[in-house]
N, C-alpha and C positions, 0 to 999 in steps of 0.2 A: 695612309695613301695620300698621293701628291695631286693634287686639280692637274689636269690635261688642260694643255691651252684653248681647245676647245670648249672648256668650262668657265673659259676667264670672262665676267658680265663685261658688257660694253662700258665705257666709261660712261658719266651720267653728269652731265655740265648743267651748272647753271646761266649760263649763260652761251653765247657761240663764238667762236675763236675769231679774231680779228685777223690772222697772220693770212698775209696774200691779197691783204686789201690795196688796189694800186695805189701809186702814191699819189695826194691831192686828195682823195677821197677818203671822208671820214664815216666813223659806224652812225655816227648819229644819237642826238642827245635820248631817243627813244628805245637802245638797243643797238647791239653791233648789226650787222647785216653778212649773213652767210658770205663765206667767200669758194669758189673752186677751189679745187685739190691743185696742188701745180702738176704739169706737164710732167711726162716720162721723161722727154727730153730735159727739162730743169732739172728734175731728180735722178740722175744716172745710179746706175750700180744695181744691187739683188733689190730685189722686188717684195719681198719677204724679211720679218724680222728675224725668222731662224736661218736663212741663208746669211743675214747682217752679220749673225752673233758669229758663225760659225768661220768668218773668216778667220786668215792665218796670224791678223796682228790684229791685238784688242780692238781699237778702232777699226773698224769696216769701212770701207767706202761709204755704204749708206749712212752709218751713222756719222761717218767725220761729214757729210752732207746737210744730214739735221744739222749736227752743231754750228757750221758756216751758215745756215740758214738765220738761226738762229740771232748772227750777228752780221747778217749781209749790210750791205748800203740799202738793200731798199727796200729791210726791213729798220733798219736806223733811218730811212728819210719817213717810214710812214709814222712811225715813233713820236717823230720832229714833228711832223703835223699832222696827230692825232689829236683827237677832242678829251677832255678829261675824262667821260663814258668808258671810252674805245680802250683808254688807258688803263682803269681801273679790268677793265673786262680782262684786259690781257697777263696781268699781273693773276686776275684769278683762275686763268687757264692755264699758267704756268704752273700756278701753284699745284694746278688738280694732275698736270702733267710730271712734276713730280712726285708727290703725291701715288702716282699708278707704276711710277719709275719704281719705287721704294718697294712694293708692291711685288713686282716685276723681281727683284733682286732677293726677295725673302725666299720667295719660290726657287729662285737658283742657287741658292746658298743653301738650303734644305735638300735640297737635289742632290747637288754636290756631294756634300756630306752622306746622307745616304748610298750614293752611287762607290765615294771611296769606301766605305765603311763595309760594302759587302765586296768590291774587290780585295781587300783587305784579310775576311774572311773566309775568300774561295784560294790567299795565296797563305791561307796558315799563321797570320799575324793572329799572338795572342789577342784576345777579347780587349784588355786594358789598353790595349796600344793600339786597337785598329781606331780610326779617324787623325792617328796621329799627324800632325801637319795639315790639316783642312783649315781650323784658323789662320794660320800664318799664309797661306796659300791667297783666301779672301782679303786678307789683309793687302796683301802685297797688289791683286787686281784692283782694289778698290783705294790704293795709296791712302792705305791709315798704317798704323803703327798695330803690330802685332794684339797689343792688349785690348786695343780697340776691336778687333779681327775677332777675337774672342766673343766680346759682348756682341757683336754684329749675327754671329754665328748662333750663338742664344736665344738669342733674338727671333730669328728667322725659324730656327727649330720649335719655338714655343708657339709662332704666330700659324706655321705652317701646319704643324699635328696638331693643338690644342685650342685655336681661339680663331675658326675659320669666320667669323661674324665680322671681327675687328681686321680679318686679315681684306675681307672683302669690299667692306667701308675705306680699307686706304686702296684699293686698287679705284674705287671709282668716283675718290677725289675730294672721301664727305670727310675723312679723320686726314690729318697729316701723320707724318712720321715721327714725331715725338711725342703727338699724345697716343700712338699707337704702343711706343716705347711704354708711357704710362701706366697702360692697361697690362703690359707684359710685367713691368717692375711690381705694378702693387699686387698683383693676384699670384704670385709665383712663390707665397706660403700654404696657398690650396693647392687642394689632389687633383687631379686632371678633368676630375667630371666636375668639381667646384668652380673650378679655373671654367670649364665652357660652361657652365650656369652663369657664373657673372659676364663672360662676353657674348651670350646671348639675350641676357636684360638690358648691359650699356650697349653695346654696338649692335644687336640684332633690330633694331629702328632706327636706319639711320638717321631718320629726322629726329630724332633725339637729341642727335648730337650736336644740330648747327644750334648756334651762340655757346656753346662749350666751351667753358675756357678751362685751364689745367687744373684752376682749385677747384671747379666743381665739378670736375671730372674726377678726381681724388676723390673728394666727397663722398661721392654718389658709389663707386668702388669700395671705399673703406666701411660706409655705410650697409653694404650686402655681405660683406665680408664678416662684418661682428652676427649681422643676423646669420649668416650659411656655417661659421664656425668660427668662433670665438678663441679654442682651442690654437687657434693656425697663427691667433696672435702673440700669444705666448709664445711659441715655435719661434716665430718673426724676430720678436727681441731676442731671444737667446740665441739664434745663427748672426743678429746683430754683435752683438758683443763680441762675437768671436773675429769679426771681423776688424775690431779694432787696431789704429795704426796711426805710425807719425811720417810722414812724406814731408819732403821738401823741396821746392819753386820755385826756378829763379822769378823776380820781382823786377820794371823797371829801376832803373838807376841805381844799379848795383845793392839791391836789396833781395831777401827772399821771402819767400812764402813758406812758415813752418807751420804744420796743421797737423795737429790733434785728433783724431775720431775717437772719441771715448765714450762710455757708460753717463748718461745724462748727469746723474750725483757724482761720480769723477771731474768731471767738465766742470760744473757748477761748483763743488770745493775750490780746482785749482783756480776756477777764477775769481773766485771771493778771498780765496788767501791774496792771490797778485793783489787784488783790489783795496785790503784792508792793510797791506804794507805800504801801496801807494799814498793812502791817505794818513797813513800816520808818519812817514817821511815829509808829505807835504807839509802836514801840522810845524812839524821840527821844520822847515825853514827850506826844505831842498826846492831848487829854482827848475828842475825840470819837471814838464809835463807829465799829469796822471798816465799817461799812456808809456810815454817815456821810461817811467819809474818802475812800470807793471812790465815792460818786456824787458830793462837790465836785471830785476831781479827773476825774473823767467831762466835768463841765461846764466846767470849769479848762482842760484839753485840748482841745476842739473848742473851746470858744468865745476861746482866748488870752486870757483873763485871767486875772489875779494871783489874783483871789478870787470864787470862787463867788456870793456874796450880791452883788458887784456887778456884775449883769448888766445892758449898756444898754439904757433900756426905755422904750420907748414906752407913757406909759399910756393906752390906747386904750380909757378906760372912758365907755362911759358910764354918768352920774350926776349926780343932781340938786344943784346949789348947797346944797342943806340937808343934803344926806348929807356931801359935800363938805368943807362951812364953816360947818354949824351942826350938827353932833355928829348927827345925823337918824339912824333904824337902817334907813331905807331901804335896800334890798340895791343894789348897781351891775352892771353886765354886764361881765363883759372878755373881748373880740376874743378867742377860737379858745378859749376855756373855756365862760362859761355865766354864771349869777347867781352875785356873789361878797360875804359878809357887807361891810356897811359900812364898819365897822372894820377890815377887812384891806385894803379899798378905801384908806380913809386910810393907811394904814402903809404902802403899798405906796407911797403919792407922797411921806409924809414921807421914809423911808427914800433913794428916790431923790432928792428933795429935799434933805437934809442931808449925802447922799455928795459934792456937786460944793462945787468951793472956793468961798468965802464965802457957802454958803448961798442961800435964799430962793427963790422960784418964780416961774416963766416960766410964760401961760397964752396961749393963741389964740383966736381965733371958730371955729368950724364948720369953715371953708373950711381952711383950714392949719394949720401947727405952728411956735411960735417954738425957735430950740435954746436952752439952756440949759448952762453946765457946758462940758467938755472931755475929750477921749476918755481913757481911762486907757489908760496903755501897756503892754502884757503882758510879762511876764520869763519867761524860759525857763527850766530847769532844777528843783530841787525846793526847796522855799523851806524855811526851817527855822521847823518849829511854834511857836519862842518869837517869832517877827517874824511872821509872817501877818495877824495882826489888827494891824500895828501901819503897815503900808502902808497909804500914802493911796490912794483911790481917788476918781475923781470922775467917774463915767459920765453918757453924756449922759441928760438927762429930756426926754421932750415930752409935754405935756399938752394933749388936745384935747377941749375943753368942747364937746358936744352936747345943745342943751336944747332941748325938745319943745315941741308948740304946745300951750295951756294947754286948748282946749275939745274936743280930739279927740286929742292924747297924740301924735301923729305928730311926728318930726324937720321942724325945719322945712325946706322944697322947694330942692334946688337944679337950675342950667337949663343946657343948650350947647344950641349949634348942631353941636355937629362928629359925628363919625359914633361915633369910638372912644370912650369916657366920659375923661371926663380924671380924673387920678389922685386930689385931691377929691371929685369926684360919687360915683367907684369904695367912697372910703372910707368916703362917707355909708351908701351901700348896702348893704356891710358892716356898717356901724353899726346899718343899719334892721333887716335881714334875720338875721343871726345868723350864721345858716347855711344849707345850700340851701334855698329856698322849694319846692319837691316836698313835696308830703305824706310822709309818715312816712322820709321821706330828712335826715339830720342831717351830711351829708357835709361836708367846708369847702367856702366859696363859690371857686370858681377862676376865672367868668367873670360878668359883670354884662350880661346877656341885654335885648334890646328885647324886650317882650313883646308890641306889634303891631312887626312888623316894621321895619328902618330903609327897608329895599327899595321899599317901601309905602307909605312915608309914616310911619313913627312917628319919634318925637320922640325925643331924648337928653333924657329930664329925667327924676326921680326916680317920677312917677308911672308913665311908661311902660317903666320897669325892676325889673327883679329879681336878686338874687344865686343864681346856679344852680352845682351842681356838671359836672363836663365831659361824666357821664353823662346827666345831666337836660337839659344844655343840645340835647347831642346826637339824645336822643331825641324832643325837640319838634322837630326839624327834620324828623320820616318825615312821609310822606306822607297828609293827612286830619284832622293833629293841629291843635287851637287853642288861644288862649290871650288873655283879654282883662284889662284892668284892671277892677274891677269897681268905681264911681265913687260909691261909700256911705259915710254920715259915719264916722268913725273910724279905726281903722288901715289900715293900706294891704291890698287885697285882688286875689287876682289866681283866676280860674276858668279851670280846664283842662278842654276838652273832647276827649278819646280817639276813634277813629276810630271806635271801637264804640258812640258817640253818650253813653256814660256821663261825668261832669262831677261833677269834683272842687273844691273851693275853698281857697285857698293865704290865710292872715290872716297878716301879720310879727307877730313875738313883742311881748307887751306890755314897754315899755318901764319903766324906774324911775318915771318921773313918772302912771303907768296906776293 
């Protein structure tokens, strides 16, 4: 069962809000000083927070009111001359105001969710598939990325049925929302009456909680935990493990972030091997850095080559001919990173340009790739630091020229007939799109989606595709959802419309030649 608003406690301040205090006057180094509620007239619009919500466009009048309040002049002049007290006060009424905001949103994501889940049920949707699309939905109101939507959604379902103490404590301002997150992530290997045993020991007093900080907040969790069931820990590591995975980040300046999640004694081998090659290349005389040494042979290892720097690369940039081959600082995009300096663009295809035997460069159309060069053969064993740099290498290059149409900046169109995309059109897609086309979703593309359907009559051609992640792709398929090409001059645009009748708009990223 869900609290009724009329069950929601009053917030519980420690201290009194300062906002509305005229300007020139301050709270006072003894405490803020009450201020009035402002005027009807100052505050136009519904009177009510369920008339606010209930407007036609997310923003309500009321609420786009708070928010302008929020950053009026003269709420900025009392700011300006406010006493250090007044300041501190305000920043902790903000905090509690978030804090009951977070609150606020568990309860309506839980709602939600329940609310579609039995429509869902009363129109015949199997059991496995009803709530389909309610992540992706919260996602999209709340501009996060799908995956996020997911855990936001969990979240709120665990706080909302199972752990009404902690849900209560963030409504009135004593727990924030990330150590309310806390209390959901570490208890969520206990059974449901375990789970409200431990949020009614930590969170069932709130004053427990003030000077709480995360680690012993953990603590104190993990500590009732071994005592309540010991059992749930074992459970915990072995759904661990199963989660294990490697991702990867773009990093500033043109670096990435590859990360590991593995098995503790996994982790700890690979990095004692990195470690113990590091140090015995050092010994032998090699001039680069122990870190240095530990991530070439990292890449050395998985990828079987002789040398780190020669990895065979597809440059899958795209870029303009003048960035290219007339020195331009035009930035290029490359496949599964992002915008990358010009100059790195070019040294990225000299380099692999000048690794293969006798030089020079191999270039294609759009459609395909020519090879270039010849594979380099990998040597096993540990190479000695005075010959490393002195092994030929000659990995292969492919270079695929994508150049846009000069009055509207879009890749120029490619067509099938067949149902699957064929691996060209796929590439273009990727080429156009970046990354998922889902609003504030940045996930890699995994599948190249009909956005009017193939079923229906849509066409395999670049207009009537998108590059979507498995989640995104997934949740356009629940029931009530759409999605159209929207057929306006310039870059490619695609409108999603949610079952909730709300309509979001999808633009592919500007290209180098934009």
């Amino acid at each position: 069962m869900f609290e009724s608003n009329r069950d929601y406690p009053p917030p519980v301040h420690g201290v009194e809000p300062c906002f509305g205090t005229p300007a020139g006057q301050h709270c006072g180094s003894n405490g803020p000083a009450s201020a009035p509620p402002l005027s009807s007239r100052e505050r136009p619009g519904p009177a009510t927070l369920s008339e606010a919500y209930c407007g036609n466009e997310p923003s309500s009048p009321q609420v786009a009111t708070w928010i302008t309040e929020l950053s009026s002049g003269r709420v900025l002049e009392e700011i300006a001359s406010d006493t250090d007290a007044c300041l501190i006060s305000r920043l902790r009424v903000l905090e509690e105001l978030k804090a009951a905001a977070a609150a606020a949103q568990v309860r309506v994501a839980a709602a939600f969710d329940a609310s579609v889940r039995a429509a869902h049920a009363r129109s015949g949707v199997p059991l496995e598939q009803q709530g389909r699309g309610v992540a992706a939905q919260i996602a999209l109101a709340r501009r996060e990325s799908p995956a996020r939507g997911g855990r936001i959604l969990g979240f709120s379902k665990a706080l909302a049925h199972e752990m009404p103490c902690t849900l209560r404590a963030l409504s009135e301002g004593r727990l924030n929302e990330w150590r309310a997150t806390l209390l959901v992530r570490e208890t969520a290997c206990l059974s449901v009456s375990d789970r409200r045993l431990v949020d009614r020991e930590v969170a069932g007093d709130p004053a427990g909680l003030e000077g709480l900080g995360d680690g012993r907040l953990i603590g104190r969790i993990r500590k009732l935990t071994y005592r309540i069931d010991q059992e749930a820990l074992v459970r915990r590591a072995a759904k661990a493990q199963t989660d294990r995975h490697v991702s990867c980040r773009p990093a500033p300046d043109t670096m990435t972030y590859l990360t590991g999640l593995l098995p503790v004694a996994q982790g700890v081998a690979v990095f004692a091997a990195l470690s113990r090659e590091a140090d015995y290349l050092r010994a032998r005389g090699d001039s680069r850095g122990r870190g240095q040494i530990m991530a070439d042979t990292m890449v050395e290892r998985i990828t079987g080559l002789a040398q780190a720097d020669r990895v065979p690369l597809e440059v899958q940039l795209v870029m303009t001919d003048r960035t290219l081959l007339a020195g331009s600082n035009e930035p290029a995009y490359l496949s599964g990173y992002g915008a990358v300096p010009a100059m790195w663009a070019r040294d990225a295809v000299r380099k692999a340009a000048t690794g293969r035997a006798g030089g020079g460069l191999a270039a294609s159309g759009s459609a395909g790739g020519e090879r270039s060069g010849s594979a380099s053969t990998p040597k096993a064993g540990r190479k000695d630091p005075a010959s490393r740099h002195e092994e030929s290498a000659s990995p292969d290059l492919w270079l695929r020229r994508l150049y846009t149409a000069s009055t509207s900046g879009e890749l120029i169109a490619m067509d099938s007939k067949a149902r699957y995309v064929p691996d060209s059109l796929a590439r273009f897609i990727s080429a156009r799109d970046q990354t998922c086309r889902t609003p504030w979703c940045k996930a890699p593309i995994r599948h190249r989606d009909h956005i009017r359907p193939h079923r229906i009559g849509g066409s395999t051609n670049a207009e009537n595709l998108q590059g979507l992640c498995e989640a995104c792709n997934q949740a356009k398929e629940a029931p009530d959802w759409r999605a159209r090409s929207v057929g306006s001059p310039g870059r490619h645009t695609v409108e999603i419309t949610t079952p909730t009748g709300y309509s979001y708009q999808s633009t592919a990223p500007p290209l180098p030649d934009d």
